[in-house]
PDB file of N, CA, C and O in Angstrom:
ATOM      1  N   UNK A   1     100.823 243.857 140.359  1.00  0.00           N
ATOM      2  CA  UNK A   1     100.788 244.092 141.778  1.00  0.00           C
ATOM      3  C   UNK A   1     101.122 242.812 142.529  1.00  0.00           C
ATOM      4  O   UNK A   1     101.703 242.834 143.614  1.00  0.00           O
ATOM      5  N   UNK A   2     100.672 241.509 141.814  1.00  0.00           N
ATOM      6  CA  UNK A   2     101.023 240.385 142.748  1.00  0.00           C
ATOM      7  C   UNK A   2     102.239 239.947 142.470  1.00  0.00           C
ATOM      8  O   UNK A   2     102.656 239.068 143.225  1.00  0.00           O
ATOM      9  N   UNK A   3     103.100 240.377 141.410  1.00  0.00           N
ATOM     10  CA  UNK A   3     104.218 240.198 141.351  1.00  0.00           C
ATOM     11  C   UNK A   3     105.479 241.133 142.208  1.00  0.00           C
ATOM     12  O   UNK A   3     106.678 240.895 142.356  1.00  0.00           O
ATOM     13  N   UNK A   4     104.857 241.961 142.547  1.00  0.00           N
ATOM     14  CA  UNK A   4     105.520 243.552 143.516  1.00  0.00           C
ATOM     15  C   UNK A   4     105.473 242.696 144.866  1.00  0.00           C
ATOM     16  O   UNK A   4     106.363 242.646 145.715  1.00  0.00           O
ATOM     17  N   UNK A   5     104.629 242.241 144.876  1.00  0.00           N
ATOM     18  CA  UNK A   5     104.835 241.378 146.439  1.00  0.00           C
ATOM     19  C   UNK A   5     105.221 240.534 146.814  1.00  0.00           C
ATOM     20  O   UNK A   5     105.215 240.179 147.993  1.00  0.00           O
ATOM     21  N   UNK A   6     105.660 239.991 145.904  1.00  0.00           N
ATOM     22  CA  UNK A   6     105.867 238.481 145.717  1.00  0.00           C
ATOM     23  C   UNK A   6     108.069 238.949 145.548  1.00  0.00           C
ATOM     24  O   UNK A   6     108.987 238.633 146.305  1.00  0.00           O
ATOM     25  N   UNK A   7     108.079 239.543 144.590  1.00  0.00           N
ATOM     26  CA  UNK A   7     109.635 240.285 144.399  1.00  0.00           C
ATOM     27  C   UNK A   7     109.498 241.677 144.244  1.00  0.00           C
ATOM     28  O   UNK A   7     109.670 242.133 143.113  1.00  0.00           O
ATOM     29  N   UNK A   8     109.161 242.597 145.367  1.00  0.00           N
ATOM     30  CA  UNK A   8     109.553 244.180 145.211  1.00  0.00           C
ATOM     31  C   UNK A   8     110.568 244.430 144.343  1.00  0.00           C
ATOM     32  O   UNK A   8     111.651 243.907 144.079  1.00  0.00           O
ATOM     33  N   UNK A   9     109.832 245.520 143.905  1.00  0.00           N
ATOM     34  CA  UNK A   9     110.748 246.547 143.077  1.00  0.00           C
ATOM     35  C   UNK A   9     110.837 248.265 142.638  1.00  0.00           C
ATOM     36  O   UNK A   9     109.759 248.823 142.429  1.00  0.00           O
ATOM     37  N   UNK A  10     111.569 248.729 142.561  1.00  0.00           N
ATOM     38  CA  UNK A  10     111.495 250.037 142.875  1.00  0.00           C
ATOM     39  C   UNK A  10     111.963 250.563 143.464  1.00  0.00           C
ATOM     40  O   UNK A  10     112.690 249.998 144.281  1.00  0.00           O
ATOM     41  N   UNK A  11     111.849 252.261 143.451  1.00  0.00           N
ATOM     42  CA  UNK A  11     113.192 253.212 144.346  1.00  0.00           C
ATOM     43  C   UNK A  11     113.252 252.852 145.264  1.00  0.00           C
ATOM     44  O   UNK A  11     114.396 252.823 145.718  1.00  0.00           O
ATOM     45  N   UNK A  12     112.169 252.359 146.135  1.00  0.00           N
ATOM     46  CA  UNK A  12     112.208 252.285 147.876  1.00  0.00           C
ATOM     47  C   UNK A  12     112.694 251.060 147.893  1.00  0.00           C
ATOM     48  O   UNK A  12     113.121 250.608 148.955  1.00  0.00           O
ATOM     49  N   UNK A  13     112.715 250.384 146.852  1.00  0.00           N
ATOM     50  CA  UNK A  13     113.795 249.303 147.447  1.00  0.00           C
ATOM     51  C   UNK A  13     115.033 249.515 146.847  1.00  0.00           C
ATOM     52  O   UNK A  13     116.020 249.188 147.504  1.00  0.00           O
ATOM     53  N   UNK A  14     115.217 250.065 145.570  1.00  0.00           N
ATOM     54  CA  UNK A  14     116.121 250.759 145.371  1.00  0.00           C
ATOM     55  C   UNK A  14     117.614 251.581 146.533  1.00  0.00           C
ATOM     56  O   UNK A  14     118.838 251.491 146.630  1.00  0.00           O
ATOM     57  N   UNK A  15     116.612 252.242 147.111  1.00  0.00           N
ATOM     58  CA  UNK A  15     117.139 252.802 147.938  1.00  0.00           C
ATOM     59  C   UNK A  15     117.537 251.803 149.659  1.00  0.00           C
ATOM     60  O   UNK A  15     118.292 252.109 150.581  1.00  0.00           O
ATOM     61  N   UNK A  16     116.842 250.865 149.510  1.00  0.00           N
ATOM     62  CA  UNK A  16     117.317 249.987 150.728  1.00  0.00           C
ATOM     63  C   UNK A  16     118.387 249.126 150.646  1.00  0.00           C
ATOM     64  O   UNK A  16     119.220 248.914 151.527  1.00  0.00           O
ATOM     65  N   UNK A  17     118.329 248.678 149.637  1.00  0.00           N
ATOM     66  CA  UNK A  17     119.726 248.213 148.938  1.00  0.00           C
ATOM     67  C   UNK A  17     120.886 249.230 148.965  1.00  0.00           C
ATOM     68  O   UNK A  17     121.907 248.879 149.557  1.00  0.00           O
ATOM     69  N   UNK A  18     120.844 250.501 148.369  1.00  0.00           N
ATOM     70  CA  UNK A  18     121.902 251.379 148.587  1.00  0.00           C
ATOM     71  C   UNK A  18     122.139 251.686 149.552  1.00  0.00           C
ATOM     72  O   UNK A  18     123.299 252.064 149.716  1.00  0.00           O
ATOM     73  N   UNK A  19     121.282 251.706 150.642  1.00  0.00           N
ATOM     74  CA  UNK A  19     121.523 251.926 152.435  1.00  0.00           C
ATOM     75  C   UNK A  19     121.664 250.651 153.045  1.00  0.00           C
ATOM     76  O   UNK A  19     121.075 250.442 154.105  1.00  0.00           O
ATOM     77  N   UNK A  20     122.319 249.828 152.556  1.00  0.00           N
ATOM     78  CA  UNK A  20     122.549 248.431 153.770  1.00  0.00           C
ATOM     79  C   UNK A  20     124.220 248.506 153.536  1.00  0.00           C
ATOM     80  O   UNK A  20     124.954 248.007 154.389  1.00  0.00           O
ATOM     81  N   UNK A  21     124.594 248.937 152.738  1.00  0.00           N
ATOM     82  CA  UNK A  21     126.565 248.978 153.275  1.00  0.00           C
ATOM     83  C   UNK A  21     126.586 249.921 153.926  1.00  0.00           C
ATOM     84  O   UNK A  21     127.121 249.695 155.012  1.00  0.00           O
ATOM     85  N   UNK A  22     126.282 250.837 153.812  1.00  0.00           N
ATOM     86  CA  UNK A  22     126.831 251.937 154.683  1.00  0.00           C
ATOM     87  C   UNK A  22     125.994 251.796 156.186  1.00  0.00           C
ATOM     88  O   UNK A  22     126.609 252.539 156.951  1.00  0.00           O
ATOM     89  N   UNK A  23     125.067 251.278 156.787  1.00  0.00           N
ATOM     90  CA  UNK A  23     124.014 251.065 157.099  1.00  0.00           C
ATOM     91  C   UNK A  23     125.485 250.146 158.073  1.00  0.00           C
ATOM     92  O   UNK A  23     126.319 250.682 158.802  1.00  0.00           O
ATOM     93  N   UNK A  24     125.378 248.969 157.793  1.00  0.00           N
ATOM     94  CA  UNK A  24     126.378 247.933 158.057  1.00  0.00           C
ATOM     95  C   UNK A  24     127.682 248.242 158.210  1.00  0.00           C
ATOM     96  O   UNK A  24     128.433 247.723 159.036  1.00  0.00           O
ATOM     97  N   UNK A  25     128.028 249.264 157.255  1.00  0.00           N
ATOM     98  CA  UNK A  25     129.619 249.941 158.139  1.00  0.00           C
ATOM     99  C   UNK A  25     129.342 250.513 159.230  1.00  0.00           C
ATOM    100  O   UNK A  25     129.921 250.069 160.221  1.00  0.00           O
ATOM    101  N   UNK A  26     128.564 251.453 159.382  1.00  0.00           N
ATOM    102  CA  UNK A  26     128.499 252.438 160.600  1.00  0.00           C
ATOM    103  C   UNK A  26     128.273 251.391 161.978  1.00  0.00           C
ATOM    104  O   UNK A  26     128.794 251.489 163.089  1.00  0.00           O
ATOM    105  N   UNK A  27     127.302 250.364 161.468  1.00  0.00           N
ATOM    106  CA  UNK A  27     126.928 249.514 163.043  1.00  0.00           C
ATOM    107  C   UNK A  27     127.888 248.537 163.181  1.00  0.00           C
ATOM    108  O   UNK A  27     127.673 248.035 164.284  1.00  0.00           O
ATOM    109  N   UNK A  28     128.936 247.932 162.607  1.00  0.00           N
ATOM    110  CA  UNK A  28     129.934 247.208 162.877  1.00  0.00           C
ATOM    111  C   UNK A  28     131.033 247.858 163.495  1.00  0.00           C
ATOM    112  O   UNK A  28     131.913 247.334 164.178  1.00  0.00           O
ATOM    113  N   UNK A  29     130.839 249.525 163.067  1.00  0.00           N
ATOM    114  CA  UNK A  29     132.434 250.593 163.549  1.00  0.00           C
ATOM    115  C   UNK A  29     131.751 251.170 164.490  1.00  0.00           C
ATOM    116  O   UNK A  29     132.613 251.918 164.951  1.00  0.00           O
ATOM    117  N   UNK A  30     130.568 251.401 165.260  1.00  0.00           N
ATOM    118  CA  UNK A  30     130.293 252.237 166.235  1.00  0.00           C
ATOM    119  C   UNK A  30     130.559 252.062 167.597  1.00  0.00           C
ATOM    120  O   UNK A  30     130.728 250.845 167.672  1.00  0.00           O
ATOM    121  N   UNK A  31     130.651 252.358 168.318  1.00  0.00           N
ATOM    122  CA  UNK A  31     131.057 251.830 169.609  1.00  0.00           C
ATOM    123  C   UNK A  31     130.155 251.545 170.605  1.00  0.00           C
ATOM    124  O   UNK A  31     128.966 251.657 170.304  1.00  0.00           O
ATOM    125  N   UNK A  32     130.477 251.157 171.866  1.00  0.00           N
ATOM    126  CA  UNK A  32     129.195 250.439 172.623  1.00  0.00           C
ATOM    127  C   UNK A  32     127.729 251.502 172.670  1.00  0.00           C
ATOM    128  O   UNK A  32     126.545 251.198 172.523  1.00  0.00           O
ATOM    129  N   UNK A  33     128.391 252.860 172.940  1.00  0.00           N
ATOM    130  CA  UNK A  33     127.511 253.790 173.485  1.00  0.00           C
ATOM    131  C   UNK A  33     126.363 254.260 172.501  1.00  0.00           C
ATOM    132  O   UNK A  33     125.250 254.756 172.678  1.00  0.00           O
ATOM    133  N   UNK A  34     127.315 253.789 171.072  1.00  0.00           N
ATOM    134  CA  UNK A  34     126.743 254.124 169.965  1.00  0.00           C
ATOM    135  C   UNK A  34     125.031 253.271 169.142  1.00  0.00           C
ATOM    136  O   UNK A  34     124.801 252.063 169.207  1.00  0.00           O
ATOM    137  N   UNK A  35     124.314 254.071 168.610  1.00  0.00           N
ATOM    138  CA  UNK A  35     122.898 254.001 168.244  1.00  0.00           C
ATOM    139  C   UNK A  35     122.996 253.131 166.614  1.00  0.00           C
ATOM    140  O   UNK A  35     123.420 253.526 165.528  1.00  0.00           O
ATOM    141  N   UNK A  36     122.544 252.131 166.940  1.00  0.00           N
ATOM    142  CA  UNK A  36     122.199 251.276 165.542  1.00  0.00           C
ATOM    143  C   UNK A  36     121.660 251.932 164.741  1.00  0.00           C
ATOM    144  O   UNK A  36     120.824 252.678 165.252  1.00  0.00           O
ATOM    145  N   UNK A  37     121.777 252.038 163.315  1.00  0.00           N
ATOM    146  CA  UNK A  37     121.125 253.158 162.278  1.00  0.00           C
ATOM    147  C   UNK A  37     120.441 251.395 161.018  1.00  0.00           C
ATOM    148  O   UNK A  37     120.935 250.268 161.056  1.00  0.00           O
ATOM    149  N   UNK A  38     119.719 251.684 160.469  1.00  0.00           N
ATOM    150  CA  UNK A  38     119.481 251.097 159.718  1.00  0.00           C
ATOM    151  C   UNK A  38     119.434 251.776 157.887  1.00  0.00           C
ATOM    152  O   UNK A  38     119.650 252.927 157.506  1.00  0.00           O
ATOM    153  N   UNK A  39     119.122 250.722 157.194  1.00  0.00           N
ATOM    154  CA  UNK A  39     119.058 251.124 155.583  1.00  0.00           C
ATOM    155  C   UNK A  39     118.562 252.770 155.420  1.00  0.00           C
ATOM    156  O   UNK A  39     119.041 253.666 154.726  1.00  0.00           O
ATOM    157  N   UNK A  40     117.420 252.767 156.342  1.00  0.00           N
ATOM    158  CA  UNK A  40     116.362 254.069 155.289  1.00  0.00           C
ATOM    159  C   UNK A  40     116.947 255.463 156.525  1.00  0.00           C
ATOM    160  O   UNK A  40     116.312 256.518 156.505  1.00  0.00           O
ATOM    161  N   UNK A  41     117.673 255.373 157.123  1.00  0.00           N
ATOM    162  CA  UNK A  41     118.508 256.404 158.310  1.00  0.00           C
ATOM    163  C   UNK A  41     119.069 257.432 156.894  1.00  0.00           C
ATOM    164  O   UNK A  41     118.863 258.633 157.070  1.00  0.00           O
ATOM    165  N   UNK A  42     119.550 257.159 155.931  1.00  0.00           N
ATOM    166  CA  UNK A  42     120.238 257.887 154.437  1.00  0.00           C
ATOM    167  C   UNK A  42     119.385 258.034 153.780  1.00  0.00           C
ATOM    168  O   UNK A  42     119.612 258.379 152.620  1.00  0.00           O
ATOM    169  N   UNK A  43     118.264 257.872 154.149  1.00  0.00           N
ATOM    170  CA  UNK A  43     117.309 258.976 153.294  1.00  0.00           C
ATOM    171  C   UNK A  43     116.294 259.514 153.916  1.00  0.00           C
ATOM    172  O   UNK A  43     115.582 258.653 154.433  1.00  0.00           O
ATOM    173  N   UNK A  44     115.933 260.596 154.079  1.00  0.00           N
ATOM    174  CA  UNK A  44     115.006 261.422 154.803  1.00  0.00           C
ATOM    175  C   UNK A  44     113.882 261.715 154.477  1.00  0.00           C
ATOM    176  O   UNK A  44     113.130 262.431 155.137  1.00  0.00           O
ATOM    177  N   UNK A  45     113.533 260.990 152.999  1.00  0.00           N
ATOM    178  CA  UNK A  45     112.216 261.637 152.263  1.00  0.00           C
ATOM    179  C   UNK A  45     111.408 260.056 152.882  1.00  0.00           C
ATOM    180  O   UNK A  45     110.226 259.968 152.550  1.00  0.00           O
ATOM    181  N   UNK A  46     112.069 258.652 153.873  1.00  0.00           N
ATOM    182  CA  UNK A  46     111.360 258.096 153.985  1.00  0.00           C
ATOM    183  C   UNK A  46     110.742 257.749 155.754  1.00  0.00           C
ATOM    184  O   UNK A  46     111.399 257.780 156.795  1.00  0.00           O
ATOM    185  N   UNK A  47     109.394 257.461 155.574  1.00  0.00           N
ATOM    186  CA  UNK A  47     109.278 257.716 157.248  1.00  0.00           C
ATOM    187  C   UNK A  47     109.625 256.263 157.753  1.00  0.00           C
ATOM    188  O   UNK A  47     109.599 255.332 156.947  1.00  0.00           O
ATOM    189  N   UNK A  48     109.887 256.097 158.826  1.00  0.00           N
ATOM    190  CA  UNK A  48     110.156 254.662 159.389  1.00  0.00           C
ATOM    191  C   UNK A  48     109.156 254.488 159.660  1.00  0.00           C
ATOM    192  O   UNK A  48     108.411 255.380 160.066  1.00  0.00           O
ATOM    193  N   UNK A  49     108.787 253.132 159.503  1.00  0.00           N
ATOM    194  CA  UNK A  49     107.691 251.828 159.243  1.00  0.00           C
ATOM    195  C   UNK A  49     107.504 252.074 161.226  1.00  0.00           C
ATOM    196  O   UNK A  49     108.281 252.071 162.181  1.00  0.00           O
ATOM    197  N   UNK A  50     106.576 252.189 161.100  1.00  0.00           N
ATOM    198  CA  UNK A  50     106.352 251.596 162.369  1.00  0.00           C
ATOM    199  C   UNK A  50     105.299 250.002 162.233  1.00  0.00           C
ATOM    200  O   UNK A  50     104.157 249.737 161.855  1.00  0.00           O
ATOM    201  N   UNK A  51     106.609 249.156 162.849  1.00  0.00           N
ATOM    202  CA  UNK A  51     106.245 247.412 162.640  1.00  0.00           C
ATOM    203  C   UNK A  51     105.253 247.712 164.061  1.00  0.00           C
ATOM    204  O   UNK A  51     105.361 248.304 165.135  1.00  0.00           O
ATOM    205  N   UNK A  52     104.301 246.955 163.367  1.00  0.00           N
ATOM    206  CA  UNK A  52     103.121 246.138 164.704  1.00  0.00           C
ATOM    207  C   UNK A  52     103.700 245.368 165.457  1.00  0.00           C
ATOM    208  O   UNK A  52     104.477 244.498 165.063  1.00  0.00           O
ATOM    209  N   UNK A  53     103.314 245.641 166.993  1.00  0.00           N
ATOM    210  CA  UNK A  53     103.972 245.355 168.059  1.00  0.00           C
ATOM    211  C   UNK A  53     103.068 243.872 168.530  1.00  0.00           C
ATOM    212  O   UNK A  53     102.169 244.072 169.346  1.00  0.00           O
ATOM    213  N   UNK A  54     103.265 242.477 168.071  1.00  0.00           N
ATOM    214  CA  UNK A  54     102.610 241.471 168.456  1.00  0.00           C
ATOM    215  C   UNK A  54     103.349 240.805 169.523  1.00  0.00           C
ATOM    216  O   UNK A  54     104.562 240.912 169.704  1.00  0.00           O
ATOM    217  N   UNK A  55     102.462 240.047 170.281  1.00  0.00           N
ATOM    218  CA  UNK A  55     102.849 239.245 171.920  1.00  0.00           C
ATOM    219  C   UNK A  55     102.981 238.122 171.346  1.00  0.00           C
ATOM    220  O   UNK A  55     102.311 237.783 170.370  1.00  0.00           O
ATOM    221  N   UNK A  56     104.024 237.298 171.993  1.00  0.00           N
ATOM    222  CA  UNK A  56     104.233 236.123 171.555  1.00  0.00           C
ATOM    223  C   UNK A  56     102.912 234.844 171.504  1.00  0.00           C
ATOM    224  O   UNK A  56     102.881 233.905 170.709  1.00  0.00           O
ATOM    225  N   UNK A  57     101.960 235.124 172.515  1.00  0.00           N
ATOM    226  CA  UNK A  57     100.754 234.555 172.330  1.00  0.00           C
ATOM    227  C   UNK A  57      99.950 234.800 170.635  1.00  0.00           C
ATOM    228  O   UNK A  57      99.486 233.920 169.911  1.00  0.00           O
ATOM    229  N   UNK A  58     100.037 237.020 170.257  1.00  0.00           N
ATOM    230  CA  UNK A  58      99.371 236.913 168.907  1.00  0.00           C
ATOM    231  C   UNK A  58     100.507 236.044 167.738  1.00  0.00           C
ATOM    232  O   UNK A  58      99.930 235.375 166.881  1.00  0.00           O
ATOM    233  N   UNK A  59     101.813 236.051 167.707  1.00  0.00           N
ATOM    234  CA  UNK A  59     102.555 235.860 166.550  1.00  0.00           C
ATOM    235  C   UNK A  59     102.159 233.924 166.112  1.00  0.00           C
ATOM    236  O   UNK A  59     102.227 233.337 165.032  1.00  0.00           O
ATOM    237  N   UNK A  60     101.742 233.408 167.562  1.00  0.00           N
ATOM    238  CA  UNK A  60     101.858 231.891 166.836  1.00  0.00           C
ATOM    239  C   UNK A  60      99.806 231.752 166.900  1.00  0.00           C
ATOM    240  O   UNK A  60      99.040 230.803 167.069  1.00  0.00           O
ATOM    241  N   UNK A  61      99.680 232.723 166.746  1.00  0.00           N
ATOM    242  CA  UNK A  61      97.672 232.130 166.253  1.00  0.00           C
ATOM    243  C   UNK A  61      98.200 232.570 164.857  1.00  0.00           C
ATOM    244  O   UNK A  61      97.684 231.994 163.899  1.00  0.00           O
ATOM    245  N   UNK A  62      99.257 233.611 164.573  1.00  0.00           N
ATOM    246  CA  UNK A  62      98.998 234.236 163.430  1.00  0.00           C
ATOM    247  C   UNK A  62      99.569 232.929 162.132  1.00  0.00           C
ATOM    248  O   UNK A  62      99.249 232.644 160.977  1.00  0.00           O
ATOM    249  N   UNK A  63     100.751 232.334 163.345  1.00  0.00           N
ATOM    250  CA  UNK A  63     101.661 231.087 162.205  1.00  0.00           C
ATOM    251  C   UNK A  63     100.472 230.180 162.139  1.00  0.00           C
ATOM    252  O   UNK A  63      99.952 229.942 161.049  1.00  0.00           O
ATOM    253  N   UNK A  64      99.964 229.606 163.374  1.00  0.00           N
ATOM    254  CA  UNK A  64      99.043 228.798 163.183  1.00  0.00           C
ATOM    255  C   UNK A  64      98.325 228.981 161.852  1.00  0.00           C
ATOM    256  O   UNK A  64      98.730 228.406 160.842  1.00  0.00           O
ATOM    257  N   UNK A  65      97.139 229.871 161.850  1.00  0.00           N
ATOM    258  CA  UNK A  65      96.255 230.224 160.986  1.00  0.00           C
ATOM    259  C   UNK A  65      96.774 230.404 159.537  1.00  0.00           C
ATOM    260  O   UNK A  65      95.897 230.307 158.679  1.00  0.00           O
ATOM    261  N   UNK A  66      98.065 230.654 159.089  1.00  0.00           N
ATOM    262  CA  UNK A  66      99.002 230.493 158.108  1.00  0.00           C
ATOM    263  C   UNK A  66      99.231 229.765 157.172  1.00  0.00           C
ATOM    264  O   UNK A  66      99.317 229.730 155.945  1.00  0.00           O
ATOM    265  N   UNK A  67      99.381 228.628 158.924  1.00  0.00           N
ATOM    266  CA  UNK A  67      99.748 227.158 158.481  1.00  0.00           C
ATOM    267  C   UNK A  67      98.387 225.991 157.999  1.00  0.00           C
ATOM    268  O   UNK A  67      98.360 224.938 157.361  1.00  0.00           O
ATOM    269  N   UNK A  68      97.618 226.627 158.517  1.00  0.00           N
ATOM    270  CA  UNK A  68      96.041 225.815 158.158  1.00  0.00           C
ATOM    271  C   UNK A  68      95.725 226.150 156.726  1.00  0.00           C
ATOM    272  O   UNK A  68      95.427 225.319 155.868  1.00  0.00           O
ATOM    273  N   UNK A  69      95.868 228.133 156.462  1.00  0.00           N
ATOM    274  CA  UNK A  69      94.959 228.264 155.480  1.00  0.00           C
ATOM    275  C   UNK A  69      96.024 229.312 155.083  1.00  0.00           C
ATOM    276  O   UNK A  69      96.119 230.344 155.748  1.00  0.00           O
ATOM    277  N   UNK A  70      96.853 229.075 153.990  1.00  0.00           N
ATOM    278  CA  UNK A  70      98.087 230.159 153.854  1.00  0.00           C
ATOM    279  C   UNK A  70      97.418 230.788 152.981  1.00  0.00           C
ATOM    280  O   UNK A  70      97.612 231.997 153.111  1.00  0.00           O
ATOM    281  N   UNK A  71      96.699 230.540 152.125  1.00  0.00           N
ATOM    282  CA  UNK A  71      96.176 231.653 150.898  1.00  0.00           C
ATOM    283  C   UNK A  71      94.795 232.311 151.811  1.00  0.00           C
ATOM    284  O   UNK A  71      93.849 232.530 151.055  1.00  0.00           O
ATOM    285  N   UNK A  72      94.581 232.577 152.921  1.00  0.00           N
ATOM    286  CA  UNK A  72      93.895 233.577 153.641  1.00  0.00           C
ATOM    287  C   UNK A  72      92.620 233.171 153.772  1.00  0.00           C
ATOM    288  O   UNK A  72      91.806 233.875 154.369  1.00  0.00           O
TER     289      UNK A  72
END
């Protein structure tokens, strides 16, 4: 497990790798009006991550505290 985190591995990354060319064709050829798609847009069995929404005030207590004590 601490090696999975350290270098993922597996279908779901599997599959993010196979969705970054095509991923990267479509948003380099789309046009202005057109909607950025990312890696996991080509597969449907995965839900999009919803990333935590931090304020630039939380992101640098978070580097700070990182930077003091990186192993937690």
């Amino acid at each position: 497990m601490a090696y999975a985190t350290l270098e993922p591995f597996g279908s779901m990354v599997d599959d993010l790798r196979a969705g970054l060319a095509p991923a990267m064709t479509h948003n380099v050829n789309r046009g202005e009006e057109g909607r950025a798609i990312g890696p996991f847009d080509f597969y449907p069995w995965h839900e999009p991550a919803a990333a935590p929404v931090e304020t630039p005030e939380e992101l640098a207590a978070r580097i700070r505290r990182e930077l003091i004590d990186p192993h937690g």
